[in-house]
N, C-alpha and C positions, 0 to 999 in steps of 0.2 A: 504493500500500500504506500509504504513511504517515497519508493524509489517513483513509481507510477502518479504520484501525488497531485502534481500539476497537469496532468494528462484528465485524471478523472475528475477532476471538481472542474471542468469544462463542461458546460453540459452538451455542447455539441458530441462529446466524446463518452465520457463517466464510465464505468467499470464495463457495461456489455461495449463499446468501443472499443479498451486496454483488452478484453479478451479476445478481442478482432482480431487487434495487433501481435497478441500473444500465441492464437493459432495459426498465422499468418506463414509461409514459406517462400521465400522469396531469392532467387539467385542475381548474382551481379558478375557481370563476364568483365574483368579485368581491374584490378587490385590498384593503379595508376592515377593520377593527379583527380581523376572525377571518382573512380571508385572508391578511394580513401574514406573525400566527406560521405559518399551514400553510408558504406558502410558504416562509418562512424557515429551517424545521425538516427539509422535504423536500429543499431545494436541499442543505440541509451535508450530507443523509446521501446526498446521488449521484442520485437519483430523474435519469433518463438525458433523461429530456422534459418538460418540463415547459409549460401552457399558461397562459395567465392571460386571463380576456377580464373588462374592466371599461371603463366607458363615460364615468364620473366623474373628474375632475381632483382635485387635492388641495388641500384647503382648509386652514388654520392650526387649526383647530376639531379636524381628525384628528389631528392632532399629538399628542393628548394618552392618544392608544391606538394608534394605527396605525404601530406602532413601523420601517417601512422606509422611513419620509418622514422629513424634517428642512424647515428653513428652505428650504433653494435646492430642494426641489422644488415648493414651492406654483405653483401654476399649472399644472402640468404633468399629464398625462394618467395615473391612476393601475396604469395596468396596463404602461405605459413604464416610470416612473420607479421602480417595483418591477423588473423588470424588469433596468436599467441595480445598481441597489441589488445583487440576486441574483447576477450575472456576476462583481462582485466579489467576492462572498465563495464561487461557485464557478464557473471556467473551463471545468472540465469537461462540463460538461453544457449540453445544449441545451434553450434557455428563448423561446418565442414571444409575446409579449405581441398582444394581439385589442383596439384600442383602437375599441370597436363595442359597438352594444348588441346585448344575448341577445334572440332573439326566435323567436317558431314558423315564423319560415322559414331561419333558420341554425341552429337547436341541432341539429338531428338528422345535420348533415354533422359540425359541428366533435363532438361527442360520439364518433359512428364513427371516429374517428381517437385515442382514449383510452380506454385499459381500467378508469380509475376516473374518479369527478365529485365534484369537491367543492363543498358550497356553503357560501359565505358571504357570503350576501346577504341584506336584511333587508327585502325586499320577500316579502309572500304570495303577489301575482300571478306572482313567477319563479318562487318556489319549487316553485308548482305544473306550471311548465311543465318547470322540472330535471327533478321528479319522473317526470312523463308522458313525457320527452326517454330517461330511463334507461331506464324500462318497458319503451318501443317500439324501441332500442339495445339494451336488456341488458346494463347497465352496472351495477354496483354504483356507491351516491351515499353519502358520509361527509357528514351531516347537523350543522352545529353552529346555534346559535340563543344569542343575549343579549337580557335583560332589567333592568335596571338591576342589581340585583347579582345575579340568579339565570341561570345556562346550563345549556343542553340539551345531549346530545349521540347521537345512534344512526346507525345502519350501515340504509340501505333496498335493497332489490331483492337480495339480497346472496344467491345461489345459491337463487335463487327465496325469497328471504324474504318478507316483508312492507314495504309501499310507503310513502313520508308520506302518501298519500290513506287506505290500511288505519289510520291514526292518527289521521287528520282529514282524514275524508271532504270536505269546504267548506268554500271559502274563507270566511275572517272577511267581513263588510260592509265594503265599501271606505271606510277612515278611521276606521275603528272601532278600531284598535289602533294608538298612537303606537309609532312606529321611535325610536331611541335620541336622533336628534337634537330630537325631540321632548319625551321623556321624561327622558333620561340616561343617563348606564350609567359605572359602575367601571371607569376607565382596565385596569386590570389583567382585569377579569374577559375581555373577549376572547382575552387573551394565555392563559389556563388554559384557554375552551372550544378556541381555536385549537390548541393545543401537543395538546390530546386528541383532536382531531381528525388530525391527522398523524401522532398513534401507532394508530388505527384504520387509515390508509392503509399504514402500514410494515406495521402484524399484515398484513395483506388480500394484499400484496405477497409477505410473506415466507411467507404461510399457517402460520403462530404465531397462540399464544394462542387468546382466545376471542374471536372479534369481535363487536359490541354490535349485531347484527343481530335483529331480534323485541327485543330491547331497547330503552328509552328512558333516558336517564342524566339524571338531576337534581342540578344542585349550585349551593350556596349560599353564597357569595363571606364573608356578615356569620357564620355560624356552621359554618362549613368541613364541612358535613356534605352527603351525598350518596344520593342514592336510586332505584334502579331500577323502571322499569314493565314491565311484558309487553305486548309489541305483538301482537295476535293476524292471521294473514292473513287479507284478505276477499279473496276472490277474485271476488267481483262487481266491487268496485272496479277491481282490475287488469285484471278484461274490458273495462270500460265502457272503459278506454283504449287499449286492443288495437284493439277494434273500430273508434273514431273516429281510427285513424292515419293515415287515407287521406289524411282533409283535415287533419289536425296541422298543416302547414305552409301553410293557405290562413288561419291563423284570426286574428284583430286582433295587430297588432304593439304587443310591448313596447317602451315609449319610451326607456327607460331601467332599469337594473340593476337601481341603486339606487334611484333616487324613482322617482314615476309624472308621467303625462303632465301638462303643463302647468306642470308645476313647477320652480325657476330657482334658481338659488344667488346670494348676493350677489357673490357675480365676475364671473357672466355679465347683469348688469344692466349692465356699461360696454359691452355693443355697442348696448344701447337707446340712443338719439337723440331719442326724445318719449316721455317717461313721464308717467303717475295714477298716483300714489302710492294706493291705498284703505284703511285702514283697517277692519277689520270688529270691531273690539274694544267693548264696550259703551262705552257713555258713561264709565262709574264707572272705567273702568281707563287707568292710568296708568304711566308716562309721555304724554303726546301728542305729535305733532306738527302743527304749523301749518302744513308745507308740503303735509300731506296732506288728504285727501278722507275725512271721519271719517262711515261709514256702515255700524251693525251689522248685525251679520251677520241677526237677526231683521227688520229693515225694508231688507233688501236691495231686493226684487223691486219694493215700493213707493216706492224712489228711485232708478231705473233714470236719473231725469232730470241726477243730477249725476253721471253715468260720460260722459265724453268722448269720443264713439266715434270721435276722429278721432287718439288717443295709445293706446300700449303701456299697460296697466294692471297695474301690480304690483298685489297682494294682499298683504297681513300681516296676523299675527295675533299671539296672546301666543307660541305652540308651531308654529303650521303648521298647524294641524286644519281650524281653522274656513275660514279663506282657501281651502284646499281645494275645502270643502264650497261659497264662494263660486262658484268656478272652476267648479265642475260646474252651479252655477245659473244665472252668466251663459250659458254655453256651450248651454243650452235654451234661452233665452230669445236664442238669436242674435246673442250680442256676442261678438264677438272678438278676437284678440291680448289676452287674459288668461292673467297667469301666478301662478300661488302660488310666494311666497316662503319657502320652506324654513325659514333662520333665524328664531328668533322675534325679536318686535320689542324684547325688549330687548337684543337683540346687535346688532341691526342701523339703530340711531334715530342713528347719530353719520356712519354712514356714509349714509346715507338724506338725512342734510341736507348732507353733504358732495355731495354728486350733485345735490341740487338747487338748492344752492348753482352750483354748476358750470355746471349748465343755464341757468340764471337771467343767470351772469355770458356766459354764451354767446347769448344772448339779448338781451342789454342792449350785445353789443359788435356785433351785429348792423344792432342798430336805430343803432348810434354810425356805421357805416360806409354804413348807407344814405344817412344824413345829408350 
């Protein structure tokens, strides 16, 4: 009663509400700058189950939005150490962390087992499979989205509403639109689309208010103003994924939540043992480094001769974009063990020569012992 306090002496809410909430089961696809607050906001107010499935570890870089992490969890699996964070601040309630990636052959299990979906993940290819996961489930999905200082926020499938594909029929071109760590984003603005996205989940719960369903919510972090769109239903759209459920779960797996395929954060470069560094940045662009293989991304295809096919080959670039766009060229052309480096290269040139410093000195103590 004590912790629940302010909830039930609401009358809109009062204890048959709090037991809304308490039997309430609710999953959030991605542990990251907007899953944090959901989770955080949902756990205090009793949400009775909670899931979390994220695939990503915690890096020092989230720290500075992803307000359930600190220092002693770096390294750690982010849907655990949210997770552990959660428990403390409530006992009550049962909390499953899913340290796996989302893909078209588990959403449709782990989804049937939760009456809402949240997403906060900042990838297009999940979103769309969230989307298509709810449709073919019948789940209502609380939709939140950042971009540097602007967020989104709407309610889809939501008592037959309108769907994210009724919104945006197709996906964007793959790499066509940088993700925050690419581009940036206002420490804080996730904490505002998150926190509105958790009071979408409490209305939907408690069936209060008016929930942001056929709506699109626009708000702007630099002049604190906000703006509504009408999402109107297609119902072509919501057939077209009716009809291909059959095979839903036969169709290319997602490699991860967050990023897409190929691509490696600078923590998981210490299980590499033989690296190429590649460089894909123009010549003009600076910093360099000397330990690396300096080959633009425009005369890729035509120096395929200085890629070593016998080492792991990082990719960098200024953001992520381009190295990407590498990653998909070598991979036609039949080279493999290539991965895009996530961070761009001016976060990561200190640690880059510390690694291959490392290599070098492991290398040279090598040849000391052959001896």
């Amino acid at each position: 009663m004590n912790r629940y306090s302010r909830h039930i002496i609401l009358s809109e809410i009062g204890q048959t509400g709090q037991d809304k909430i308490t039997n309430a089961k609710v999953l959030v696809v991605g542990a990251g700058g907007l899953g944090c607050p959901v989770l955080q906001y949902l756990t205090a107010a009793g949400v009775g189950t909670l899931g979390i499935i994220d695939f990503d570890i915690v890096e020092e870089s989230n720290l500075q939005r992803q307000i359930l992490f600190g220092t002693s969890s770096l390294g750690k699996n982010k849907a655990e150490a949210a997770k552990n964070r959660l428990e403390d601040l409530n006992c009550e309630i049962s909390i499953t962390a899913y340290a796996k990636k989302l893909t078209y052959q588990n959403a449709l299990e782990l989804f049937n087992q939760y009456d809402i979906i949240v997403d906060g993940t900042d990838n297009f290819e999940v979103r769309y499979l969230i989307n298509d996961a709810c449709i073919i489930t019948n789940k209502p999905l609380v939709f939140g989205a950042i971009y540097k200082f602007e967020g989104q926020v709407s309610v889809f499938n939501y008592k037959n509403g309108p769907s994210y594909r009724c919104l945006f029929p197709n996906s964007p071109q793959k790499n066509s639109v940088p993700n925050c760590s690419e581009i940036g984003v206002l420490g804080v603005l996730p904490g505002i689309i998150g926190s509105m996205q958790a009071n979408e989940v409490l209305k939907i719960i408690l069936e209060i208010g008016d929930v942001l369903s056929g709506k699109f919510l626009c708000y702007n972090a630099l002049n604190s103003q906000t703006s509504i769109l009408k999402i109107n239903k297609a119902d072509l759209e919501v057939a077209k994924v009716l009809k291909e459920q059959d095979g839903f779960n036969k169709k290319q797996l997602i490699e991860n939540c967050e990023f897409e395929p190929h691509e490696i954060s600078i923590n998981g470069i210490s299980t590499f043992e033989n690296i190429q560094f590649i460089d894909v940045r123009e010549i003009h662009e600076l910093p360099k480094i000397k330990t690396s293989t300096s080959i633009p991304l425009s005369e890729l295809k035509n120096s395929i001769n200085k890629i070593d096919s016998e080492k792991q080959k990082v990719i960098f670039c200024q953001s992520g974009i381009r190295s990407k766009q590498a990653v998909s060229i070598l991979n036609k052309l039949n080279i493999s063990d290539c991965f895009s480096l996530k961070e761009g290269a001016s976060e990561i040139i200190k640690r880059i020569k510390h690694l291959q410093g490392s290599q070098n000195l492991t290398e040279k103590t090598n040849r000391k012992n052959d001896r």
